[in-house]
N, C-alpha and C positions, 0 to 999 in steps of 0.2 A: 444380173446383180449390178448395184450400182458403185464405179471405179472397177468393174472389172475383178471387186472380191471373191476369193477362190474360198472353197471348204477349209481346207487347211489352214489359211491365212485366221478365219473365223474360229479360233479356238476358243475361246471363254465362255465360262459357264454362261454367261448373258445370251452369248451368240448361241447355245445347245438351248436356252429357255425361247429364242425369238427362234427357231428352226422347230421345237415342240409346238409353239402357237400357230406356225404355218400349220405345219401337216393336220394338229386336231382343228380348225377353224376353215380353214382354205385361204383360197386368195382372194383375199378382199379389196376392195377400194380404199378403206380406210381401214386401221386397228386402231381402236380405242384402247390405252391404259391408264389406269386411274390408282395412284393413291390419296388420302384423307386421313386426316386427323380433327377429331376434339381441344380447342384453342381453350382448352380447361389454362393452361398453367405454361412454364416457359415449353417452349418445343426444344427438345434436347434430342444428342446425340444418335439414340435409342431410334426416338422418331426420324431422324433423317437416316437410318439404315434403311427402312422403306424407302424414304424418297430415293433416295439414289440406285437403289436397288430397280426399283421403276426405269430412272434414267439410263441406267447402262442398259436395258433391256430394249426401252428404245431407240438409243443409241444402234443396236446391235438389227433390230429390225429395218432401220432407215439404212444401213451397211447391205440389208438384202436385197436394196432398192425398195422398200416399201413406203407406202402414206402412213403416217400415226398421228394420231392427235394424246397428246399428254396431258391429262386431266388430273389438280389435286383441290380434291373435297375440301370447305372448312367445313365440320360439322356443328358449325356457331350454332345454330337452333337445342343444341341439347342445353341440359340441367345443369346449372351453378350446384353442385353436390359438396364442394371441402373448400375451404380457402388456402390456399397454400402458402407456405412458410415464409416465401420470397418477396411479397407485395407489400407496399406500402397501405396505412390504414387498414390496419385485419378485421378492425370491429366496425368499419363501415361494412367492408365487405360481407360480414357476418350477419348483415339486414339484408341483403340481398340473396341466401342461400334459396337453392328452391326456382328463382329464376331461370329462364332461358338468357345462356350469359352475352346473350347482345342486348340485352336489356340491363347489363351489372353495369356498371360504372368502372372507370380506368382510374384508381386512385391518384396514381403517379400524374393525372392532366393531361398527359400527353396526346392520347386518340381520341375518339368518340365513344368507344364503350370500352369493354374489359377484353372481349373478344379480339376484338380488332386490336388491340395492344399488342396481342399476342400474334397477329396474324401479319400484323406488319415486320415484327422482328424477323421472322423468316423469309417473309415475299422482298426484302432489302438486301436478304444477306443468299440467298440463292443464285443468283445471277452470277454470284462472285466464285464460286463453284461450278458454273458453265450447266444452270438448269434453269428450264426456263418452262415451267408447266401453263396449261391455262387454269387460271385459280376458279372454282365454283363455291357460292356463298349460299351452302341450305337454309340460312333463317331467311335471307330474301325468296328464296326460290319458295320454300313452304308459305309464308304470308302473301306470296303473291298468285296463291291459287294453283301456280304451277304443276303440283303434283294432287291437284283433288281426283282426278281419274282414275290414277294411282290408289290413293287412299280407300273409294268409293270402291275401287274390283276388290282390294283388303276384306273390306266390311262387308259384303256380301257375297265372302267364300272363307269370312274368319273360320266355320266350322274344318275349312278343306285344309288350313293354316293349323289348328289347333292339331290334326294329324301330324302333319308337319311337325313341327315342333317335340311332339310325342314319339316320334319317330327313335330320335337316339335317346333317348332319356329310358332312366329304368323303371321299373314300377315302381319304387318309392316318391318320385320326383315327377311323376307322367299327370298331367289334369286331366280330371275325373271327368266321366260323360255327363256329370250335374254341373260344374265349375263354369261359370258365365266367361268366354274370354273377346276381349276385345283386343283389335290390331291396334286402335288409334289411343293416345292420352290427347288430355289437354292443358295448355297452359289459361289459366283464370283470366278471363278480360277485366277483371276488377282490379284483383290484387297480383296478376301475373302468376303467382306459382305455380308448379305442377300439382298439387296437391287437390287433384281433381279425381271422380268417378263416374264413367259414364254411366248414365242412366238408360239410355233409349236410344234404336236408330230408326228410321221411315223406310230404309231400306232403297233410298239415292243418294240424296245428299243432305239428309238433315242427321245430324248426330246431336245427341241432349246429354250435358254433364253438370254435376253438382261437386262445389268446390269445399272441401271439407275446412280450408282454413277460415275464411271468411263468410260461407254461408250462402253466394252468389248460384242460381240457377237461370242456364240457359241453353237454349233448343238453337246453336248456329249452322251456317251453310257450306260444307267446305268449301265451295267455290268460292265464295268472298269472306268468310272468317278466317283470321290469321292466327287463331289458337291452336288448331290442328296436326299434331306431329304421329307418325306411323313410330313404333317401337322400333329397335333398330336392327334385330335379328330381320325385320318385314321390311322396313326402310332400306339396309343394304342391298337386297336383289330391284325391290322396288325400282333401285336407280341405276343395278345395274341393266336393266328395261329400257330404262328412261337411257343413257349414255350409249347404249350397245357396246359394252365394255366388254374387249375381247381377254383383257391380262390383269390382274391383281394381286401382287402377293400378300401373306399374311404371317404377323407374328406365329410364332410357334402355338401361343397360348389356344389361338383362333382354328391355327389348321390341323390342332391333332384330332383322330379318328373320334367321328361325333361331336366334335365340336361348333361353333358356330357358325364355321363354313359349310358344314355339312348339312348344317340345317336350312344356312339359306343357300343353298343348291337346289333342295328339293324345292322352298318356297318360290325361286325364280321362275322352275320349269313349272313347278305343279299352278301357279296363281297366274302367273307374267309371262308365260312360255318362252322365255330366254335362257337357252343352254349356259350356266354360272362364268366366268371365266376362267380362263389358265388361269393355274394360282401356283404357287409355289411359298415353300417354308424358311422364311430368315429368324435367324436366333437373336437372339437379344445380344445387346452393346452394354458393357460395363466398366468400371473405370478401374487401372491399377488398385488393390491395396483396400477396395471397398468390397464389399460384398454384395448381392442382389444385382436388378436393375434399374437404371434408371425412370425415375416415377416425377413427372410433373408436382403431383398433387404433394407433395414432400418437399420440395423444391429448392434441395440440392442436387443440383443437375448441371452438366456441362452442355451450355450452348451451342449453336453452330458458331456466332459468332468468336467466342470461348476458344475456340477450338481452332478458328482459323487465326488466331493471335499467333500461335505456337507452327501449324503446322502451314506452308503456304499451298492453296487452292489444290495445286495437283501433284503433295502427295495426301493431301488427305483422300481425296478421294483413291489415290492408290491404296492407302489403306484398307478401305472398304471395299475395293475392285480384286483384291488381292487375297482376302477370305474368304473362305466358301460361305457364301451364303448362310447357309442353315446350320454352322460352327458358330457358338457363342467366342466373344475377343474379348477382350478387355483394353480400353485404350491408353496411352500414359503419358504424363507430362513431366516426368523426372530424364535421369538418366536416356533410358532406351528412348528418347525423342532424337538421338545422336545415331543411334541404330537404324532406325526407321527410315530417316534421311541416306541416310549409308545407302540402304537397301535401294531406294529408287533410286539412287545415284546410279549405282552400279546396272536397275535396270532400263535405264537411258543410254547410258554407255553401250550397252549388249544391243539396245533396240537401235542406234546410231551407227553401230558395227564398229564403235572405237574399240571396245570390250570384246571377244568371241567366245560365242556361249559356246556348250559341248558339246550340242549337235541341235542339228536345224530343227527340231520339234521345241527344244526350249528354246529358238531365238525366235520364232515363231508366237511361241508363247508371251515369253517377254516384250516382243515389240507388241501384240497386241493387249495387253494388259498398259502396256507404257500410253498408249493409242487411246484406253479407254480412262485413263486418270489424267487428262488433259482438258482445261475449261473450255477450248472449240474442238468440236471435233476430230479426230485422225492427227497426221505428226502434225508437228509446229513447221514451220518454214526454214527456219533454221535453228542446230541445235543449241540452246540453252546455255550461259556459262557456267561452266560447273567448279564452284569452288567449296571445299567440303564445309559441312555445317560447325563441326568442332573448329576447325582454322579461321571460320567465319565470328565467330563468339570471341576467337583471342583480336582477330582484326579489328572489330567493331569496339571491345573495350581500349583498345590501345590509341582509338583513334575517338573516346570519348562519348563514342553512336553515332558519329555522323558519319551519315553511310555515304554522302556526295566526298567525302576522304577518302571512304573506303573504296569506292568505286574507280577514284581516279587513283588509288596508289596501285589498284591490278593493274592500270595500262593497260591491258589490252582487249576490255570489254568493249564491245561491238554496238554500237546504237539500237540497232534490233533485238539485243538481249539484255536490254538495260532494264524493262518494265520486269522482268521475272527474275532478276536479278535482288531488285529492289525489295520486290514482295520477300524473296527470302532474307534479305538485311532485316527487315522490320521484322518480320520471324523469331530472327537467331538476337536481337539485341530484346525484344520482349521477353524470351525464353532465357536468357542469363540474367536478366534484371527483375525477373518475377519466380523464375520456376524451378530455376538450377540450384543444384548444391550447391555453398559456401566456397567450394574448395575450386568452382568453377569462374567463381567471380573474382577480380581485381582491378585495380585504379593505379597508373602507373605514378610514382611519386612524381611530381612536376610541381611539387608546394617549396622546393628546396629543404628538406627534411631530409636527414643523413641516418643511415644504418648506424648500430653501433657494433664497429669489428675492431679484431686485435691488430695487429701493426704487420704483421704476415697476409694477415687476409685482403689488409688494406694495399700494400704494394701489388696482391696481387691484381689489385681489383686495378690500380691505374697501370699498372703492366698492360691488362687487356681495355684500358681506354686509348693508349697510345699507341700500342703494338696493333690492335687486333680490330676496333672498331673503326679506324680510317681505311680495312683493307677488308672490310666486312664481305662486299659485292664479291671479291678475287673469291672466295670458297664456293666450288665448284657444289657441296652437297653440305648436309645437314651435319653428317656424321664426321665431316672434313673438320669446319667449324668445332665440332665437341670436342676432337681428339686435341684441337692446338689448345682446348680451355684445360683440358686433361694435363698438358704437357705443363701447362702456366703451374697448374695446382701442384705439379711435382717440383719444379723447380723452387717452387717457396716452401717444401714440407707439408703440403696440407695434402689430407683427404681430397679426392674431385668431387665427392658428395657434401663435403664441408662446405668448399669454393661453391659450389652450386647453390647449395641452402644458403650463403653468403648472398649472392649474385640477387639470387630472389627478393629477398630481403631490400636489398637495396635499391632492385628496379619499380616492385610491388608491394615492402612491406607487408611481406607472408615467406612462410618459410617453404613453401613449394608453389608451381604454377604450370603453364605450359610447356611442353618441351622446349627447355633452353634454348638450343641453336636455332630452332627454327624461330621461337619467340623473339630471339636478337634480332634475326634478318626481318621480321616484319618492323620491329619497332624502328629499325633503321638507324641508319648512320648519327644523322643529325640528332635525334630523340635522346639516343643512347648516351651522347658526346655531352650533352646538357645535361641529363643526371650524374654523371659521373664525374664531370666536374667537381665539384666541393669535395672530391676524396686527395 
């Protein structure tokens, strides 16, 4: 194994999925895994539980010492079928339905076609999550002949496929021994659509289709005609042939009993004689407070990019390294994004050994989870600064978002932890200024704008600008600081909930905020001494 990786050390389900692929496959020279997607619409969440699902798994077989090549499909060459909610010009896009969508248009300008719009968003923002697939492009690959071999074995064993297919299906749903079926559509060399039927094949490589929208008939060659696409129950193994794809996982929808994957199992071995890959079952990705899951063609969808506003590069992927696989989650941008943070904090601590877990199988567990929700592989070089995300939200507003403030008022951030440091400022000040509750956000008064208090609350307030804010530093702890605010609020008759909801008021203009004491000592001496002046 390569580093010297022990069994024990390799505990995640990734590493139980890359130890399943050795034993049923052997030892190969190389392991091919491949996921793909249809660039219908944005690529969301949903869709990257595959991709990273893929990654950790090759991540976990390169840890065995193995070779992999990472391969992710675009399947541009399918059908323009729905325009989705999200895109600019809906009713251009609406002339183009029926197309093969590298042929639609990017309404928005931006790319060369509509596919590519879509293909670019993700191939820009992967890298940034520590994945780094080799990308495959089916609409060039199918018009450049590449798979007519493929196609040609299709159509001259369509009878052995049409079993196939029949296989899980029941009799209501099974085609008849009269039902004409062909492997291949085509897109119209006239008018582009799919709205084609084939007529005839020679039984090599001529296939003949008549185009029902326009009227166009033609006898092409799949070797050089670029109309030709295989269905994609016959296209999936097709290519896992064509790739020698050892691993794929699949939505739930694909790998329950009889389902798609079952069918093109049989079609890989029965047609293409390639044993299907390891597969395994991931559940769908949903978002707090919505229902269903996420759907492109509907297109309110959260992004990757969306997502990595809020969460920085490695805990999202802790996030998704952190559920079982084949468990539906649901992810959130409220509240529990404070939680979430919590949780990797606490499993960097454990995995660093500042933290001690409760016995070596969960610190085991935890540092290799910590191991696999990291943008380069295995630990970092050194640990990380860790300051909490909720503390990070009061810092950043009190210091207006500029996080080279923020940075320099820790003192004692280290050059080597500045870059991941960073990513979480830019995190924690998008997630108060876009995501959080009301009761999260605040603007320190610095407009010279004065509370309105009674003459009690007012002594007490420059009580503790003269008493209390020049000796800020001297308070040994949080709770040190509260009790003397305590003591101020007694001595003038006030409630210390009064004095507090005062304080607030006067530093934030809101009647609650961050925990007081601790909130004093960050805004600091000098900050503090400036607002409280004019009382």
């Amino acid at each position: 194994m390569s580093n010297e990786r022990t069994e024990q050390e390799l505990c995640h389900w990734a590493d139980r999925q890359a130890e399943k692929i050795i034993k049923e496959r052997g030892d190969l020279p190389l392991y091919t895994c491949a996921s793909g997607i249809t660039p219908s619409g944005t690529v969301h969440l949903g869709n990257f539980r595959e991709i990273i699902t893929v990654d950790l798994v090759v991540r976990a077989l390169r840890d065995r010492g193995k070779t992999v090549r990472f391969i992710y499909s675009w399947d541009d060459y399918d059908v323009f079928r729905k325009v989705p909610a999200n895109m600019p010009k809906p009713e251009v896009l609406e002339t183009f339905l029926r197309f093969p969508i590298t042929l639609v248009p990017d309404t928005s300008g931006r790319n060369e076609n509509y596919a590519r719009h879509h293909e670019v968003d993700i191939e820009m923002q992967l890298p940034r999550v520590g994945i780094h697939p080799e990308f495959l492009y089916q609409a060039s690959r199918y018009r450049s002949g590449r798979y007519a071999e493929g196609i040609k074995k299709a159509m001259q064993q369509r009878d052995r496929i049409k079993w196939c297919l029949n296989a899980y299906r029941d009799d209501a749903h099974k085609m008849k021994e009269s039902d004409v079926y062909w492997p291949v559509a085509a897109f119209c060399s006239q008018c582009n659509k799919d709205t084609t039927e084939i007529t005839g094949y020679d039984g090599e490589w001529g296939v003949s289709y008549r185009c029902t929208s326009c009227g166009h008939e033609e006898t092409g060659d799949l070797r050089t005609s670029k109309e030709f696409k295989l269905g994609w129950r016959v296209d999936w193994p097709m290519r896992w042939n064509e790739e020698k794809v050892v691993f794929e996982p699949g939505g739930k929808d694909h790998i329950s009993p009889g389902g798609s994957y079952d069918t093109a199992k049989l079609v890989s071995k029965e047609i293409y004689g390639w044993n299907a890959p390891v597969t395994m079952k991931y559940d769908f990705v949903g978002l707090k407070n919505t229902s269903g899951k996420m759907s492109s063609s509907k297109g309110k969808v959260i992004a990757l990019p969306d997502a990595l506003a809020v969460y920085q590069p490695e805990v999202l992927r802790y996030i998704f390294a952190s559920n079982k696989v084949d468990h539906e989650f649901s992810i959130s941008f409220d509240i529990d994004v404070i939680s979430m943070y919590e949780a990797y904090d606490r499993t960097e601590r454990i995995a660093w050994g500042i933290d001690k877990a409760k016995n070596d199988d969960l610190f085991r567990k935890e540092k290799r989870l910590y191991e696999l929700s990291q943008i380069e592989p295995a630990m970092p070089a050194m640990m990380p600064y860790q300051v909490p995300f909720r503390q990070l939200t009061t810092l950043l507003q009190t210091y207006s978002g500029n996080i080279d403030a923020v940075i320099s008022a820790l003192g004692d951030v280290r050059p080597e932890q500045e870059a991941c440091l960073r990513r979480r400022c830019e995190c924690a000040w998008f997630w108060v200024t876009e995501c959080a509750p009301d009761e999260f956000r605040f603007s320190l008064r610095t407009d010279g704008s004065a509370a309105t208090l009674d003459e009690a609350t007012r002594k007490a307030v420059v009580q503790i600008r003269e008493e209390v804010v020049p000796v800020l530093g001297s308070f040994a702890t949080d709770k040190d600081l509260q009790q003397k605010l305590y003591d101020i609020a007694m001595a003038h008759g006030l409630e210390s909930k009064a004095l507090f909801t005062a304080l607030y008021d006067v530093l934030i203009a809101k009647a609650q905020g961050p925990r007081l004491a601790s909130f004093m000592r960050i805004i600091g001496t000098e900050k503090l001494s400036k607002i409280l002046s004019i009382y």
